[in-house]
C-alpha positions, 0 to 999 in steps of 0.5 A, a space after each residue: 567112883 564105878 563099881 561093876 558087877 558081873 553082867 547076868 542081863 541088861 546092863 544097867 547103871 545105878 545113881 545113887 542120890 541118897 533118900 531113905 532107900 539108902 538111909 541107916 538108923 544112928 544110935 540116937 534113933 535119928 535117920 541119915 545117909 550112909 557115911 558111904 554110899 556104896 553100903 547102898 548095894 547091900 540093899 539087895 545083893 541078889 542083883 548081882 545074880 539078875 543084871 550087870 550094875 555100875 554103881 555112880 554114887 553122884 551125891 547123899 543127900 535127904 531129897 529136902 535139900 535137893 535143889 535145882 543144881 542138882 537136877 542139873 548134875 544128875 541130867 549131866 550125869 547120865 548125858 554123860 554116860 549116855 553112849 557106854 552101852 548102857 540098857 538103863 539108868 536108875 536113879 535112887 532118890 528121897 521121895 519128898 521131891 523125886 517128882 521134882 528131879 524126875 519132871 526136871 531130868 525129863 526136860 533136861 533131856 528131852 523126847 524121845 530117849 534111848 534107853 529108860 531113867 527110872 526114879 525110885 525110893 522106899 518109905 522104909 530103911 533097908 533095915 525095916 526086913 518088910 520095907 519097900 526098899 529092896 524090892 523097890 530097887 530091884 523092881 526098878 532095875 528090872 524096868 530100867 531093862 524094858 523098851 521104854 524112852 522116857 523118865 519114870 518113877 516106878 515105886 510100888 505095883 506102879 510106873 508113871 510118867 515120871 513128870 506126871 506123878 506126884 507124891 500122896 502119902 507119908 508112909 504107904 507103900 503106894 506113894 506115888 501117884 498120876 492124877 491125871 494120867 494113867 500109869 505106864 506099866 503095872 508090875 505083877 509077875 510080869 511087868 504089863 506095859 500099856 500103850 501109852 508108853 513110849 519106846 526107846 528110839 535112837 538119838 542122833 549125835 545132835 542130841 543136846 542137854 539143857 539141863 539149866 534152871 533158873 533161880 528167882 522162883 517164888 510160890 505162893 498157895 492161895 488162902 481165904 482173905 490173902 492180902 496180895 500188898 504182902 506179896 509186893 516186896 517179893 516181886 520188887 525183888 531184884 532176886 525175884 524172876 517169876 511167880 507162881 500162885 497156888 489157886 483154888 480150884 481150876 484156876 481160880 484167883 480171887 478178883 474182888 477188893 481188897 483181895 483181887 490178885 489181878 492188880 498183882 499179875 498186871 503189875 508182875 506183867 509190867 516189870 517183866 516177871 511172869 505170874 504162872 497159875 497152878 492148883 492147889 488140886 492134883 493135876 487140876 485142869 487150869 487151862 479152860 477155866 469157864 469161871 469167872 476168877 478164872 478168865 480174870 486171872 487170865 485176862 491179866 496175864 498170868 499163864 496156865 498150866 493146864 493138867 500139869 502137877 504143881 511140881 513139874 509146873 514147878 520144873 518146868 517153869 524154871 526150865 523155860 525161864 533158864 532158856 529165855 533168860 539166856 535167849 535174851 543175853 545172846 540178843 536171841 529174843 527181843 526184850 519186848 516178847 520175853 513174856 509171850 514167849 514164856 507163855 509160848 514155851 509155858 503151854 507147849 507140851 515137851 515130854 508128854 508133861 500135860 494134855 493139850 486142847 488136841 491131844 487128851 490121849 492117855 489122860 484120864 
């Protein structure tokens, strides 16, 4: 599964998702994985000559179908490797949901790390001689091999917290983006580090992976004229656990009848499944809403995410629910403040996911 490369620099490991940096074109002109991934490392030989790779090829998949289990697999994978000497780790993944697993893996693993975990990807096949692909991959490398403690994405000139970034266009070179903080380094000739981020910093042998996510997350983007009666048999399902609602602007949830939501949260609140609001905005604040819809949302109980992306919203939620529902089988939490501690850990901030009332450094 290890194929290793003579050591130039840094030693690096390379984990190989799938994506459209490692796709090949079929005759019928369709795009999918390679029928090997180790034919991902003619994407840039020339690595050969810059680091010391090892190169796990954990999965191939189109990042359409990766799912929370994977998140976990690529979190045990490095866990896993996290004492052999490694500088760095990349991880090579599609670019529809690389914001996902990376806000995933940051809280899979926790703050601070040792070593730098950098997500990139391409919006070209290797194939395309102007693409992105190889110079994103060897780009990555080169910053898996800088004093950063943290999961990143770095794709194009940038490199963002990587559970600050989100995707924002289907085929520019620049697809990624940190709306609500800035970015971590630039890359030019030399790759600028700023001061937001944070260094590589030892990990004691107490360092423990929490890398489950829990099922039974509904999402829901808020519309004009949505009747919430639609969304009853969602939350009576036994398979439903929580939901998040998409709302318009900084929080904001309709509250007059027939398609006030508040009914809907207070009755999510009393079967025990928590009602989390994020915005159909990039990062938009939903934490101090001053509108009314807002407060009335709040009111009802439905949690906040602050300046949190939807897709770490989404990661994180999922995460926090995995803990508490584990909590509550080992007789850990009591029943009855399951829903507060959810909020608890919902507006807590783990990873330097999300600005607190205390805290706007870095933001923009």
């Amino acid at each position: 599964m290890i194929n290793k490369m003579h050591k130039r620099e840094a030693r690096i490991c390379l984990i190989f998702t799938g994506g459209t940096i490692g796709m090949q074109r079929r005759a019928d002109g369709t795009l999918q994985p390679p029928d090997n991934p180790r034919d991902f490392l003619r994407v840039a030989p020339e690595l050969d000559n810059i680091i010391e790779l090892e190169f796990v090829p954990l999965m191939n998949k189109d990042s359409t179908n990766i799912n929370p289990t994977d998140w976990t697999a690529i979190a045990e994978a490095i866990f896993e490797r996290r004492n052999d000497g490694f500088d760095g780790f990349v991880v090579a993944h599609g670019t529809d949901t690389m914001h996902f697993s990376a806000s995933a893996v940051a809280f899979a693993l926790g703050a601070p790390l040792p070593f730098p975990i950098v997500f990139t990807g391409s919006q070209t096949i290797p194939e395309v001689s102007h693409g992105d692909a190889r110079i994103n991959l060897i780009r990555a490398c080169k910053v898996a091999s800088l004093d950063i403690g943290e999961v990143v994405i770095s794709f194009g000139d940038y490199v963002f917290r990587g559970c600050r970034a989100q995707k924002k266009d289907e085929a520019k070179f620049d697809a990624f983006e940190s709306p609500a903080f800035f970015p971590l380094a630039y890359i030019t000739e030399q790759i600028v580090l700023q001061p937001v981020t944070h260094a590589a910093t030892s990990r004691g042998d107490d360092w423990e992976l929490n890398a489950k996510f829990a099922s039974g997350i509904a999402q829901v983007s808020l519309i004009p004229g949505l009747e919430p009666e639609m969304l009853e048999p969602v939350l009576l399902s036994e398979q439903c656990k929580g939901l998040i609602l998409l709302s318009f602007g900084a929080g904001n949830v309709p509250h007059e009848d027939p398609y006030s939501f508040v009914k809907l949260i207070h009755g999510s609140r009393e079967l025990n499944k928590p009602v989390v609001i994020a915005s159909q905005f990039p990062a938009n604040a939903t934490l101090h809403t001053a509108y009314e819809p807002g407060k009335a949302a709040r009111n009802a109980g439905a949690i906040p995410t602050g300046n949190m992306t939807n897709s770490c919203a989404v990661a994180k939620f999922r995460w926090v629910m995995a803990q508490v529902e584990e909590r509550l089988a080992n007789a850990e939490l009591e029943p009855h403040k399951k829903m507060r501690e959810v909020e608890r850990m919902m507006q807590t901030d783990y990873v330097g996911e999300m600005d607190t009332p205390n805290d706007e450094k870095g933001s923009k």
